[in-house]
C-alpha positions in Angstrom: 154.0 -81.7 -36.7 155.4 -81.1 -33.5 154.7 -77.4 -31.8 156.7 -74.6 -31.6 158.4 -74.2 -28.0 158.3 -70.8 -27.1 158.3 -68.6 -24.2 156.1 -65.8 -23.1 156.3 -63.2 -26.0 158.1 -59.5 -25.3 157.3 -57.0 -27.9 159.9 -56.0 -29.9 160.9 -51.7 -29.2 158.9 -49.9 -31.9 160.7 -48.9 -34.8 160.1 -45.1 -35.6 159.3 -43.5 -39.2 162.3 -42.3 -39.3 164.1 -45.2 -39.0 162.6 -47.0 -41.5 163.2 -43.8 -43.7 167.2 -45.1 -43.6 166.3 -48.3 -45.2 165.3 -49.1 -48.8 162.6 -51.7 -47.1 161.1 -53.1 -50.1 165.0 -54.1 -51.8 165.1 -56.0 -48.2 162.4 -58.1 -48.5 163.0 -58.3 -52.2 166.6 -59.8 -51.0 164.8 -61.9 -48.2 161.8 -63.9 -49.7 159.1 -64.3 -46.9 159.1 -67.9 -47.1 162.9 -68.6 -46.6 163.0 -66.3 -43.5 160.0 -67.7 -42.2 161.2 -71.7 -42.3 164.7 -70.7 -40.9 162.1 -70.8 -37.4 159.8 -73.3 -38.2 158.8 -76.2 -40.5 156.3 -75.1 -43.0 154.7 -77.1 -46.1 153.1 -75.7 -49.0 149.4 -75.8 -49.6 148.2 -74.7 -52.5 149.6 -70.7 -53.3 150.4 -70.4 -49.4 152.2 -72.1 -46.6 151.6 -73.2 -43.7 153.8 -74.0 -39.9 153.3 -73.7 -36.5 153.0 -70.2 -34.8 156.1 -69.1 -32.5 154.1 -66.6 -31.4 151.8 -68.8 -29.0 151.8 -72.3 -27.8 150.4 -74.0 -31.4 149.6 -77.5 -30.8 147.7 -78.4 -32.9 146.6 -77.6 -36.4 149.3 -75.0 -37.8 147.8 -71.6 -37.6 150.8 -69.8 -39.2 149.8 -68.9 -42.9 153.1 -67.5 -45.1 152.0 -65.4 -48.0 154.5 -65.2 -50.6 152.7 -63.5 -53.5 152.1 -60.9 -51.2 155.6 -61.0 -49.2 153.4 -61.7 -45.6 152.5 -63.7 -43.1 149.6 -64.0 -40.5 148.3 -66.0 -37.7 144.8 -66.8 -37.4 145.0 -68.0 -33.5 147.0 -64.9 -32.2 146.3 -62.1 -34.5 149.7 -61.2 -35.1 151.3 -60.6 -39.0 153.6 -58.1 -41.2 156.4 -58.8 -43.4 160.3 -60.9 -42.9 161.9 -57.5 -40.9 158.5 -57.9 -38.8 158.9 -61.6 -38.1 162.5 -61.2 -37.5 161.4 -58.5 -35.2 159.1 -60.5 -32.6 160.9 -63.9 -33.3 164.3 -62.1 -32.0 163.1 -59.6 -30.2 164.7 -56.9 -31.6 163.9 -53.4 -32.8 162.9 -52.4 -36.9 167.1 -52.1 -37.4 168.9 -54.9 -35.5 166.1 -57.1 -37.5 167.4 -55.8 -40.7 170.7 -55.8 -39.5 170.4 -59.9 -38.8 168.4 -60.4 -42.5 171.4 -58.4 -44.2 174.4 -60.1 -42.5 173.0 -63.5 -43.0 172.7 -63.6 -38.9 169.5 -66.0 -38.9 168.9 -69.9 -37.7 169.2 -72.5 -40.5 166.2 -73.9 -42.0 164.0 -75.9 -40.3 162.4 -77.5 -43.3 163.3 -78.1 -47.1 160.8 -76.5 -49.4 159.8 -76.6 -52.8 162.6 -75.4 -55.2 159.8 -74.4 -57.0 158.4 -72.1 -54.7 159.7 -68.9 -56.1 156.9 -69.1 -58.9 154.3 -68.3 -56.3 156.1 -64.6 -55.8 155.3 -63.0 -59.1 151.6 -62.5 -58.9 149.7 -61.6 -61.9 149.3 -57.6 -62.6 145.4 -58.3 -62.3 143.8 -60.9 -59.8 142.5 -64.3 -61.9 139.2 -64.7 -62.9 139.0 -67.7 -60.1 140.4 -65.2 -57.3 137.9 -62.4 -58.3 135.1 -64.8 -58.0 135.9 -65.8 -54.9 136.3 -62.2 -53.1 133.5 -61.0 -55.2 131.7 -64.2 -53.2 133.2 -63.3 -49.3 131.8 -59.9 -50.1 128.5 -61.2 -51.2 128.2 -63.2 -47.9 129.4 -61.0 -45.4 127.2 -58.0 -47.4 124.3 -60.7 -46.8 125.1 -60.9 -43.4 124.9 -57.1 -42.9 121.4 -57.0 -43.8 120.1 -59.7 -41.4 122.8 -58.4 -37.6 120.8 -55.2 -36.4 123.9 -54.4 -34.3 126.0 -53.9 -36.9 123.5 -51.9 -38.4 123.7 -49.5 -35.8 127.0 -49.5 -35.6 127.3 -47.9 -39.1 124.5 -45.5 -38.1 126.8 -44.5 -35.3 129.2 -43.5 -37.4 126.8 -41.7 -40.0 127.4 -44.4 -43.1 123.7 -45.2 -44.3 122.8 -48.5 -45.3 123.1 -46.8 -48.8 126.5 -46.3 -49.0 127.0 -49.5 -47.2 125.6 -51.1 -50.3 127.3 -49.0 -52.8 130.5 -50.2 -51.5 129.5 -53.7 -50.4 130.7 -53.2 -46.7 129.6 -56.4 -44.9 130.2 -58.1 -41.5 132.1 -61.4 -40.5 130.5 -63.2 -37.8 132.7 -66.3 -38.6 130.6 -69.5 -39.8 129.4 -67.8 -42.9 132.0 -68.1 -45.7 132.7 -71.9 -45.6 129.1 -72.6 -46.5 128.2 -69.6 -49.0 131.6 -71.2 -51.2 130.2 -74.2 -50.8 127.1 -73.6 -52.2 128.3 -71.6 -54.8 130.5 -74.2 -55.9 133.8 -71.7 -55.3 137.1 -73.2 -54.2 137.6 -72.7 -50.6 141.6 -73.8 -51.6 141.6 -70.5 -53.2 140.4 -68.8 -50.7 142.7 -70.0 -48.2 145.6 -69.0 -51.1 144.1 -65.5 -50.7 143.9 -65.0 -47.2 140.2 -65.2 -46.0 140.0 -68.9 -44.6 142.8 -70.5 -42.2 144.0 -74.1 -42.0 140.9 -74.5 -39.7 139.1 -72.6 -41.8 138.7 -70.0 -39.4 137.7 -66.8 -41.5 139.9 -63.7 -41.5 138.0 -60.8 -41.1 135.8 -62.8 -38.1 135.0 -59.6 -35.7 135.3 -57.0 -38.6 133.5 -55.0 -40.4 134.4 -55.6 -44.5 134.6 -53.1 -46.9 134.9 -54.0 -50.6 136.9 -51.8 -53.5 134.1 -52.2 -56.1 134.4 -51.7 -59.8 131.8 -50.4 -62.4 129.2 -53.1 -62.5 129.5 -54.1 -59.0 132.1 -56.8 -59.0 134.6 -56.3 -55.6 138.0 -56.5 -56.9 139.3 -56.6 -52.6 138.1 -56.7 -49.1 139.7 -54.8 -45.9 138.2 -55.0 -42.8 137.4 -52.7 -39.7 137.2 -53.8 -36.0 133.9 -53.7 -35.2 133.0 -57.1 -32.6 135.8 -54.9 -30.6 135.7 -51.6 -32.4 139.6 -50.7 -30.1 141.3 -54.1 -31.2 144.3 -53.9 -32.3 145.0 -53.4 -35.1 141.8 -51.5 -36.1 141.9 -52.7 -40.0 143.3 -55.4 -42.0 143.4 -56.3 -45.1 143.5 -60.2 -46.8 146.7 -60.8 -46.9 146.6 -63.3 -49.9 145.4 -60.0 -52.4 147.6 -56.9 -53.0 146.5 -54.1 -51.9 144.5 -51.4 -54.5 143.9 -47.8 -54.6 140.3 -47.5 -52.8 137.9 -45.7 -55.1 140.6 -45.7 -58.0 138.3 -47.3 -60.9 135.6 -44.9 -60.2 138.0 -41.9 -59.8 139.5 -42.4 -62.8 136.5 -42.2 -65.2 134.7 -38.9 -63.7 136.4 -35.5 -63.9 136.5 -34.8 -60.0 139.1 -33.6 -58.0 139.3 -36.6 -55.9 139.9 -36.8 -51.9 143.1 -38.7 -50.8 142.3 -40.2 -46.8 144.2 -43.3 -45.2 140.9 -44.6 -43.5 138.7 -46.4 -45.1 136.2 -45.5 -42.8 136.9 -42.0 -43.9 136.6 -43.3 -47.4 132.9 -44.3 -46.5 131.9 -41.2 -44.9 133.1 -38.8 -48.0 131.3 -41.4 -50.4 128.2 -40.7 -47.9 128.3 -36.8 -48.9 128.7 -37.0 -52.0 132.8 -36.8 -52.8 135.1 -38.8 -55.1 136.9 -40.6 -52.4 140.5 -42.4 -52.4 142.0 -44.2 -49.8 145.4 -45.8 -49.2 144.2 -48.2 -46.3 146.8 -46.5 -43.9 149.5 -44.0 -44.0 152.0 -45.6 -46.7 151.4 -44.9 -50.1 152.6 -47.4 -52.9 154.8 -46.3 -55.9 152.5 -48.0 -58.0 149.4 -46.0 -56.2 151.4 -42.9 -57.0 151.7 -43.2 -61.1 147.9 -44.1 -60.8 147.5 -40.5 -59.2 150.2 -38.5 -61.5 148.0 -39.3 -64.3 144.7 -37.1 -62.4 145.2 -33.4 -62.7 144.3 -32.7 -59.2 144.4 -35.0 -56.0 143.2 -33.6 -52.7 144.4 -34.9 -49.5 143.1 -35.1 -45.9 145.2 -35.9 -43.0 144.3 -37.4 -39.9 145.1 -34.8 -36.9 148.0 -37.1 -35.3 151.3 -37.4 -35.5 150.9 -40.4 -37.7 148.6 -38.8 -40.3 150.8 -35.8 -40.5 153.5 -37.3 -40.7 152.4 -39.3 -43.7 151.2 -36.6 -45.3 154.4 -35.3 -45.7 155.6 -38.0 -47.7 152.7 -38.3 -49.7 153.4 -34.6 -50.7 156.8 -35.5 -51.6 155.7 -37.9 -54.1 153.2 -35.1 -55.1 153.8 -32.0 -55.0 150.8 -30.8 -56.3 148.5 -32.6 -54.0 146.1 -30.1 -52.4 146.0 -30.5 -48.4 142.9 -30.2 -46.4 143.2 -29.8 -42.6 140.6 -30.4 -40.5 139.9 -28.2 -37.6 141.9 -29.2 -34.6 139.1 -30.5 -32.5 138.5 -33.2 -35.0 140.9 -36.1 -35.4 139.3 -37.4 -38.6 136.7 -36.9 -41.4 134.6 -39.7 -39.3 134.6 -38.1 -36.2 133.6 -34.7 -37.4 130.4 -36.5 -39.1 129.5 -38.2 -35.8 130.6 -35.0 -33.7 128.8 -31.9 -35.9 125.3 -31.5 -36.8 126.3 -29.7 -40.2 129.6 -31.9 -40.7 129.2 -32.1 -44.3 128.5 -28.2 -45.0 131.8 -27.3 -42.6 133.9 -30.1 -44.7 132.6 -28.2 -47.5 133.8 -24.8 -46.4 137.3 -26.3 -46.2 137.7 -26.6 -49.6 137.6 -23.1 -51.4 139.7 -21.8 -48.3 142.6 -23.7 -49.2 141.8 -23.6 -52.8 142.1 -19.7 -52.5 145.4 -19.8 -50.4 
């Protein structure tokens, strides 16, 4: 396959909130399947669930590091980094901002194909509503090893002690660490596909591992089986971006299966490192795994009688608060005092973080 030519890259102008608020985003992408905007820039071929081309993001000469996920609607590099949806690709490939991309997608303004595919392919876009006994085993496996993993790296043990997680809670939610090397051989030996681990996200074509660099937190159901993995930069705790999840599995309601069977008011936060501290004191946590919040997250949460909320202190995370409260009206929010931008930082920052959280809550309960 011969590379990509492509020139330096320019970042495409940031598309704002409210931009995206002007556009149904989700009957866009619907309209413009992933893989058919993808190979209108380059060739890709299917292997197994995904596909795979050359990057036009960086000079990719030689194995195709460009994965296309189409049961998810993404894509992701595993040279550069980069990944999002088709407006994203669009995006960076043209160089455009959020609405000239959708502009292009919507007036049928894009290159021709570079490559035939499939005509089948379309069958790989309607995922099952639950994950496949094969898929579970095989995250339920990643989290395993990089939980494993955890237990033998002493810096990423104090790491988490930095941030006031114990090793405790680390177990109860299987959060691991990815030094890359480590998931090839555990599948191996466990006799577990590493095609359908590639299908989900967490190996490359090179079999370089996703979540190499990162922290990895599992979403783990009664009985201890991880039903999905996200990870936090840790290698490089400022790279950008901070988390990511696998791209291959659709993304769950963090703490939802244990929420739902105890008769808590449970604590909404878009961090999952939030998640982890609120878990540490003793709370019913729930998170989103960033500021968007998915209809299908939202029925899950009509049906509890009370959600709280906590917003980070940005512009971001107030921001998204207010849509989440327009989806719920009755969610409770709970601002933190304005010297702390998260639940996280006022653990590592205050001696008594967990008795001033505390005193937040019967304030605003009151009010």
């Amino acid at each position: 396959m011969q590379p990509v030519a492509t020139a330096a890259v320019q970042h495409a102008p940031p598309s704002s909130r409210a931009e995206r608020d002007l556009i149904d985003v989700e009957k866009v992408k619907a309209h413009h399947p992933i893989v058919d905007v993808v190979a209108r820039y380059v060739p890709l071929r299917r292997t197994g669930r995904t596909f795979v081309g050359p990057c036009p993001f960086h000079h990719d000469t030689g194995r195709p590091n460009l994965v296309v996920f189409p049961s998810t609607a993404t894509w992701y590099c595993f040279r550069c980094g980069v990944g999002g949806d088709a407006i994203t690709f669009v995006e960076k490939r043209e160089r455009v901002g959020f609405l000239d991309a959708v502009a292009r997608l919507s007036g049928n303004l894009l290159p021709a194909s570079k490559s035939p595919l499939p005509t089948n392919w379309r069958s790989l876009t309607t995922p099952s509503p639950e994950p496949d006994a094969n898929s579970l085993r095989i995250v339920q496996g990643a989290a395993m090893a990089y939980y494993a993993t955890l237990l033998g790296d002493p810096e990423a043990k104090r790491y988490l002690a930095s941030r006031k997680i114990s090793l405790e809670t680390a177990h109860r939610h299987l959060v691991g660490v990815c030094r890359g090397g480590r998931l090839v051989p555990y599948l191996k030996g466990h006799k577990l596909s590493l095609q359908t681990a590639a299908d989900l996200g967490l190996l490359g074509p090179d079999g370089h591992e996703f979540f190499s660099g990162r922290l990895t937190i599992a979403e783990v159901a009664p009985g201890g089986k991880a039903l999905h993995l996200t990870g936090r930069a840790f290698v490089r705790p400022d790279r950008d971006p901070k988390y990511l999840s696998a791209p291959g599995i659709p993304k769950v309601l963090y703490g939802w299966e244990r929420a739902r069977r105890l008769n808590r008011t449970p604590i909404l936060t878009e961090s999952v490192t939030d998640f982890l501290t609120l878990s540490e004191w003793g709370y019913v946590p729930l998170c989103t795994l960033g500021t968007g919040l998915k209809e299908g997250h939202v029925e899950l949460l009509k049906t509890l009688p009370r959600v709280a909320a906590v917003p980070h202190n940005d512009e971001a995370g107030w921001e998204a608060i207010g849509h989440w409260r327009e989806a719920l009206p009755d969610l409770l929010i709970i601002p933190l005092p304005d010297r702390y931008k998260d639940i996280n930082v006022l653990a590592q920052q205050s001696q008594d973080a967990r008795q001033r959280f505390d005193a937040l809550l019967p304030r605003r309960r009151a009010r």
